[in-house]
C-alpha positions in Angstrom: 93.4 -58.0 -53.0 92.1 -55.3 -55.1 93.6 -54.8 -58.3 94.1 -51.1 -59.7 91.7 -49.2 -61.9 93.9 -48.8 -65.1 91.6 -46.4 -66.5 91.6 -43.9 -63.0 95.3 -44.2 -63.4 95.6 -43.1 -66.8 93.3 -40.5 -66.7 94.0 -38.7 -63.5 97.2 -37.3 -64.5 95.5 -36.0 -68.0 92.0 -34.4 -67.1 93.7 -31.4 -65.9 96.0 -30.3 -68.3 93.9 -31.5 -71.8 92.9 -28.7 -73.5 90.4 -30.6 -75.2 88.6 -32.9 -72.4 86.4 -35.4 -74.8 86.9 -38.0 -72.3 84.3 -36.9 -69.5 81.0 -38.3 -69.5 79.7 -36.1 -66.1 77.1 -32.7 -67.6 80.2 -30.1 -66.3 78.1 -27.0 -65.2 78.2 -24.1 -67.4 81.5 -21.1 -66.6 84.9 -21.4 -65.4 85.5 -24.0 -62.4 85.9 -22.3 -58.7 88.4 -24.7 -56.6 87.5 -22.1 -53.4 84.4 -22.3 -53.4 82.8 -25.1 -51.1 78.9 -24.7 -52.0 78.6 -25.1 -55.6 77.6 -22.0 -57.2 74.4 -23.5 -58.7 73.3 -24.4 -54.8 74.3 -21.4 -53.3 71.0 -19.4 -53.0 69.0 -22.5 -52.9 66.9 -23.1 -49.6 68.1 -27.0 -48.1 64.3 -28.7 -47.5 63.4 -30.1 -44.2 62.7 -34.2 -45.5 66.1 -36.1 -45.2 68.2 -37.3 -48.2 67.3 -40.9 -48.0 63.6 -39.3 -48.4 64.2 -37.3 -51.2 65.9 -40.2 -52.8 62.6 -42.6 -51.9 60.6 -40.0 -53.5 62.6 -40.2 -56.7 62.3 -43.5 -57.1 58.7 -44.5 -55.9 59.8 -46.8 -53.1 60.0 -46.6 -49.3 62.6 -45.4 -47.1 63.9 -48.6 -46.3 64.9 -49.4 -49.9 67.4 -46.9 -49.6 70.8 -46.4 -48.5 72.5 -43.3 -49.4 76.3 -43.7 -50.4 79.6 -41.8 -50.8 78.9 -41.8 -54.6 78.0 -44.4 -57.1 81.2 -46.4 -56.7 80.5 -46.6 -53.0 77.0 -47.9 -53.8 78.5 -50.2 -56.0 81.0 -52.0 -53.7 78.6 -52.1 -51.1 75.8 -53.9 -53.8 78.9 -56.8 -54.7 79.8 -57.1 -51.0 76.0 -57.7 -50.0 75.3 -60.2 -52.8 78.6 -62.0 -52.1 78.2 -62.2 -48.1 74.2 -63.3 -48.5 75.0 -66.0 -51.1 77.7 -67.3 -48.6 74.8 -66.7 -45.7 72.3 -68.7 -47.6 71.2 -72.3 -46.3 71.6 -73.5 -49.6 75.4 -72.3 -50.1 77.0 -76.0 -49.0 75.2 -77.3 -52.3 76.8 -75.2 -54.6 80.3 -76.6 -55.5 83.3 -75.1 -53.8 85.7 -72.6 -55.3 88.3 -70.9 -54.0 86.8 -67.8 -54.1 83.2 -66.3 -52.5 81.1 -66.4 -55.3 80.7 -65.2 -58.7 79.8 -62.1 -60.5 79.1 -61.7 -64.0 79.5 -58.2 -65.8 78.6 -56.8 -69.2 81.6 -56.5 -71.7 82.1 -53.6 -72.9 81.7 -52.4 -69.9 82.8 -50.0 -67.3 86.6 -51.4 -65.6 85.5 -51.2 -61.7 82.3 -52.9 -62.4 84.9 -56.0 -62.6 87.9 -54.5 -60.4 85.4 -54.4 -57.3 84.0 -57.9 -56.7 87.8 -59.2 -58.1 89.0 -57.6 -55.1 86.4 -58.7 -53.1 87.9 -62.6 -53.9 84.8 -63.3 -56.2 85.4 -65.0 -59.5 84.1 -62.4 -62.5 82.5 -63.7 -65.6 81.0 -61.3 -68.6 78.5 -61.6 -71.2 78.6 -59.6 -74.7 76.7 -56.9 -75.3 77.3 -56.6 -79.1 78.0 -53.9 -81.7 75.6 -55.8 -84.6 72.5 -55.9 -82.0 72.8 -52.4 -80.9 74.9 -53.0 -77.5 71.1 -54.3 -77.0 70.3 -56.4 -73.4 70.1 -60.0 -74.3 68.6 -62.3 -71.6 69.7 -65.0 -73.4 73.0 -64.2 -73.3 73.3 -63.4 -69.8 71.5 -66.7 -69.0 74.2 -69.0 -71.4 77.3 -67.3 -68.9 75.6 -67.5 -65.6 77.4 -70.5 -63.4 75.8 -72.0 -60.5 77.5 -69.8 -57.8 76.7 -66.4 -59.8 75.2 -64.1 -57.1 75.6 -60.6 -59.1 75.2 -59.9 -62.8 76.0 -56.1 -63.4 75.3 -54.1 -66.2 74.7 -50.4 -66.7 72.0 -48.1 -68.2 72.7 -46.4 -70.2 75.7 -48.4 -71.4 78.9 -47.5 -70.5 80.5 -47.0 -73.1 77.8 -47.2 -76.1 75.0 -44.7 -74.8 72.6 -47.6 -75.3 69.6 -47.2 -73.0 67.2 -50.1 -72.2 63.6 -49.8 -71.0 62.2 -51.2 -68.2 60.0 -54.3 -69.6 63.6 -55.5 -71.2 65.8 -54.9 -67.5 62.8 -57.2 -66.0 63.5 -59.7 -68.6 67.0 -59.5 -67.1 66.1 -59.1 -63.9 64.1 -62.5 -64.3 66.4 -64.4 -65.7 69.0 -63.7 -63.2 66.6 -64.2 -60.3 65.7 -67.7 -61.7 69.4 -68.6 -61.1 69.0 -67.1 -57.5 70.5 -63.8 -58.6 70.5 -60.3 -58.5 70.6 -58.2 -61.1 72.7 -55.1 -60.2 71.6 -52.0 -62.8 74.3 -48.4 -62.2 71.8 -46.0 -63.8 74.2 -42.9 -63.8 73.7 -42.6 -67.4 69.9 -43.2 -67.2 68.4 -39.8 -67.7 70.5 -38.3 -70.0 68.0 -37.9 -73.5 64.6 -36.7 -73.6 62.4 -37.4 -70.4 60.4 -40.4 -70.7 57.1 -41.3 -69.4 56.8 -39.9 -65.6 55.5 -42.0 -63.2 56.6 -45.8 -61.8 59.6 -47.0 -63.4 61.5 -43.5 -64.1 63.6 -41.4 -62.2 65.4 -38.3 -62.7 63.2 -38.7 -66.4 64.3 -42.1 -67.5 63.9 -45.5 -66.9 65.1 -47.2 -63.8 65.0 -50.6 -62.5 64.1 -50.0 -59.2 61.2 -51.7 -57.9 61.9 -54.8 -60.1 62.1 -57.9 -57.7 65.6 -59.1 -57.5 67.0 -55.6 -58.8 69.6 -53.4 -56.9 70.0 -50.3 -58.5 72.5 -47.0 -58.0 73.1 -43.9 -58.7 74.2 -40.5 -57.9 74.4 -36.8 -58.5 77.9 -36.5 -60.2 77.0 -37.8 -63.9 73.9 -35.8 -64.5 73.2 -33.2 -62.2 76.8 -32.1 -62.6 77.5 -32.2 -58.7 80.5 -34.7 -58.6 82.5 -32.8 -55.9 79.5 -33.3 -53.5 80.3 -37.2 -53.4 76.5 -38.1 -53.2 75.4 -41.3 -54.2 72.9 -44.2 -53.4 71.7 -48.2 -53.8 68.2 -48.9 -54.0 67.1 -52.2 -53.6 64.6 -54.6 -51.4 64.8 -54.4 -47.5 66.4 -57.4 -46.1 69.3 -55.9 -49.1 69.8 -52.5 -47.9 70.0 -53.6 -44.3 72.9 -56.0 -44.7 74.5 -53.2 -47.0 74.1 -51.2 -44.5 75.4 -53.0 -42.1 78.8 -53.6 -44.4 79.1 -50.0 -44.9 80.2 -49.1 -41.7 83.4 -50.5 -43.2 83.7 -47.5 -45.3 83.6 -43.7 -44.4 80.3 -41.9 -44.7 78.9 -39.2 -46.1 79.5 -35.7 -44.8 77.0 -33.9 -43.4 77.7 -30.7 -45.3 77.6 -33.5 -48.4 74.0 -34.3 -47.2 72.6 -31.3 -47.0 73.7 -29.7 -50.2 72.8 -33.4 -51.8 68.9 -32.3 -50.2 69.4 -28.8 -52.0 70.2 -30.4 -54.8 67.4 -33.4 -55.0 64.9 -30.6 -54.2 66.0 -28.6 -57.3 66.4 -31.8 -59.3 63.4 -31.0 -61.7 64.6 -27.7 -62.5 68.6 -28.7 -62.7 67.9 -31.8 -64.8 65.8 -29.6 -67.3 68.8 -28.0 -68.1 71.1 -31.1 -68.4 68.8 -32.4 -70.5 68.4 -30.1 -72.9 72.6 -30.5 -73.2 72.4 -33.5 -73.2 70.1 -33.5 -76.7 72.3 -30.7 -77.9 75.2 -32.8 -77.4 73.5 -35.5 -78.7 72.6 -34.1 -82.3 76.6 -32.6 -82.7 78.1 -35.9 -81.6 75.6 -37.6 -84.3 76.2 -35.3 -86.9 79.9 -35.6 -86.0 79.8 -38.9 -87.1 78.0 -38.5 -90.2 80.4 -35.6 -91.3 83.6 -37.9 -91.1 84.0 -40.8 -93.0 87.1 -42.1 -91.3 85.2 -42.6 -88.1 81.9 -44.7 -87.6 80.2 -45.2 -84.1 76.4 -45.8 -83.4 74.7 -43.2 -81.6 71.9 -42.9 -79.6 68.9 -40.4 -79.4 69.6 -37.9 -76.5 73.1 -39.8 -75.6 76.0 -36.9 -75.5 78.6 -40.3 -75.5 79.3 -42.9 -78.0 82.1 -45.9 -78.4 83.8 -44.6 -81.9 85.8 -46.7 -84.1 88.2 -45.9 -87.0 86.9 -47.1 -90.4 90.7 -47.7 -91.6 92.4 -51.0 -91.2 94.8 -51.3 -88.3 93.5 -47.9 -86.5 92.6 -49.2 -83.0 91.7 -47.0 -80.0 94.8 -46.7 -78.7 95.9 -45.2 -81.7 93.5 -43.0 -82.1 94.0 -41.9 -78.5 97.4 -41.5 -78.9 97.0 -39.1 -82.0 94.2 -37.1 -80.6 96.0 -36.6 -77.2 99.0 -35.0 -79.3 96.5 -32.8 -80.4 95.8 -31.8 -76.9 92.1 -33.8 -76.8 91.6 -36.6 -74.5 89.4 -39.4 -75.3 88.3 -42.2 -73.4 90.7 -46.0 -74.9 88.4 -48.7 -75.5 90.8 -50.7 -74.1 90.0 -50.2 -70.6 86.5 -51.0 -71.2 87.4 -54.0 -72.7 87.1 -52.8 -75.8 90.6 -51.9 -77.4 88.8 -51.3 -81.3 88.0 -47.9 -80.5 87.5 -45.0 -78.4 84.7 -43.5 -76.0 84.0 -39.8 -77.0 82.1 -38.3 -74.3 80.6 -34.5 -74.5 80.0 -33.8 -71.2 81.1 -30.2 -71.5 79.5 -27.2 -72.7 78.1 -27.4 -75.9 80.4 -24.7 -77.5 83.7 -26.4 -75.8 82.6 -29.5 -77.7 82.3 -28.0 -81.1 85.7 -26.9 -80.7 87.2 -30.4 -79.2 85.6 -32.4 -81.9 87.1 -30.6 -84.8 90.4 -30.7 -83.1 89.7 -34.7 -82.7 88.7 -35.2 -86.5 91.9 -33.5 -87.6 94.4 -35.1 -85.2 92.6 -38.9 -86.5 92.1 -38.1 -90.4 96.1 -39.1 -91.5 95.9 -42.0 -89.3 
C-alpha cells in the first residue's frame, strides 16, 4: 500500500524547533506566526468576490471552468492526476494489448525529483520509472530522455516546474516538446507548477499564470498547483488540477474518495485569488532578493558550489570537498541549529536543497550560520 514519505517524517519533527529554517521552499509571510488566528492576517480586511473559486482559478489560467477541479492542496491534486491516468489507461479499449503486469500501469517521474511525486502512484500499485534531469545540462527538460524510459504501459510522466530541487524553470515551447512526446506514447504529461512563478514575471497573456509559465492548455497536459508555495497561504489547504474535460470529470469523480475542501478554505482561497496580483508582487520581489543572496552565497564560499537560477530563492548545493555528501552537510548544519533540505530524499544524496523561503533578513542570518557549520567539513 502506500509507502511513507521519508522526507515528511524527517522534517516534521525539525521545522519547529530549527532556529535556522533553510529547508522551506513556501514565501513565509513577513512578522511573527499567529497559531490563533483563523483568517490569515494578510486576508483579514480583504473583501471575498462574488465568482467562485473554480472561476477565479479558470481565469488564472485562460481555460474554462470545466478544466478545473479545485483540490485540498497540491498533493491532493496530485494523487487525484495519478489515480485518473491509472484508472483511464485501464478503461481504455486498447488496455488488453498492452502486456500484463502485476501492477495498473506505469508512471514515470523526473529524478531528482520531489519523494511523493513517486510515493503516490507506488501506492496506488503502479510501477514508477524516472528519467534524469542532469547537473551538466542545467537540470534542463530533455524529450529525448523522457522518450528512451517511457515503457508501453506508461500512462503518467511527472515532472515539476520549476524543479524541485534545482530551481530550474522551463518555458512553455520546451514543456510541449514534452508534452508531445509523452502524448505520442498515449500519455500524459503531469507538470506541479508550485514553483512556477517564483522570479521575475514573464510575458502575460496565454501560457502564464500567477507571472510564469504554465502548461496548461497544452494537449495531453495536467497541471497543479496551489496557494501554499507562493502566495504564502499553506494553512488554507487550497489547491487545484487543470487539465482537459473528459480528465477533470473522472478526477472528479475519484475525489469523492478524499475529503474536500472547507468552505471557510474556499472562500478565503477567493480572497486570496482576487488579491493574487497585488500578493504575488510582493512574493516576487522576495523571491529576486532571495534569489541574488542565495547566488552571491555561492560565489562567496568556495567549499560549496550549486547552480542557481535567475529569480529562484532555492537551489540543490553540493560540497566541493571529497567525501562531503548531503547528509553530511545536513548533519553539521543541523548541529548548528539550520535545517536544510538532504538530497537524499530527492534522490539525490550528493548534496543538499537550500531553500530561502523566509524573510530576506532571517536568511542572511541562516546562511552565515550554514557556511560556518560546513567550512571544517
Amino acid at each position: 500500500m502506500f509507502p511513507r514519505i521519508e522526507y515528511v517524517d524527517w522534517i516534521l519533527p525539525r521545522i519547529e524547533r530549527a532556529g535556522h529554517d533553510l529547508a522551506s521552499s513556501d514565501l513565509h509571510p513577513e512578522g511573527p506566526a499567529d497559531p490563533g488566528r483563523v483568517v490569515p492576517a494578510r486576508l483579514a480586511d480583504r473583501e471575498t468576490p462574488e465568482c467562485t473559486l473554480r472561476s477565479l482559478v479558470a481565469e488564472e489560467y485562460g481555460v474554462t471552468r470545466d478544466r478545473v477541479l479545485v483540490t485540498a492542496g497540491t498533493s491532493s491534486a496530485n494523487l487525484l492526476a495519478a489515480a485518473t491516468a491509472l484508472d483511464l489507461q485501464v478503461a481504455d479499449d486498447d488496455a488488453e494489448d498492452r502486456p500484463e503486469t502485476p501492477e495498473s500501469g506505469s508512471v514515470l517521474v523526473e529524478k531528482p525529483g520531489y519523494e511523493p511525486h513517486v510515493a503516490t502512484p507506488r501506492g496506488l500499485g503502479a510501477n514508477v520509472d524516472r528519467f534524469l534531469r542532469r547537473a551538466e545540462a542545467g537540470y534542463d527538460l530533455e524529450p529525448d530522455r523522457i522518450e528512451a524510459a517511457m515503457r508501453s504501459d506508461t500512462t503518467l510522466v511527472t515532472v515539476s516546474n520549476r524543479h524541485n530541487p534545482s530551481g530550474r524553470r522551463v518555458d512553455r515551447p520546451r514543456l510541449a516538446e514534452c508534452a508531445a512526446v509523452a502524448r505520442a506514447n498515449a500519455a500524459r504529461l503531469l507538470v506541479d507548477e508550485v514553483y512556477a512563478p517564483y522570479g521575475r514575471r514573464t510575458v502575460d497573456g496565454d501560457g502564464y499564470a500567477f507571472g510564469g509559465p504554465t502548461a496548461a492548455g497544452i494537449e495531453g497536459t495536467v497541471t497543479t498547483g496551489s496557494l501554499t508555495k507562493f502566495l504564502g497561504f499553506g494553512t488554507l489547504r487550497i489547491g487545484w488540477l487543470v487539465a482537459d474535460e473528459a480528465f477533470v470529470e473522472r478526477a472528479r469523480e475519484i475525489s469523492v474518495h478524499l475529503s474536500d475542501v472547507a468552505r471557510p478554505s474556499r472562500l478565503l482561497g477567493r480572497r486570496a485569488l482576487a488579491a493574487a496580483p497585488e500578493l504575488g508582487d510582493d512574493a516576487r520581489e522576495r523571491c529576486i532578493r532571495n534569489a541574488e543572496l542565495l547566488s552571491t552565497f555561492v560565489d562567496d564560499h568556495d567549499h560549496l558550489t550549486a547552480t542557481t537560477f535567475e529569480g529562484c530563492p532555492f537551489a540543490f548545493v553540493e560540497s566541493t570537498r571529497e567525501g562531503v555528501d548531503g547528509d553530511a552537510l545536513a548533519e553539521a548544519a543541523e548541529a548548528a541549529d539550520v535545517l536544510v533540505a538532504p538530497g537524499r530524499f530527492f534522490g539525490a544524496p550528493s548534496g543538499v536543497r537550500v531553500a530561502l523561503g523566509r524573510p530576506t533578513e532571517d536568511a542572511k542570518v541562516g546562511l552565515a550560520a550554514f557556511a560556518a557549520s560546513t567550512v571544517d567539513l
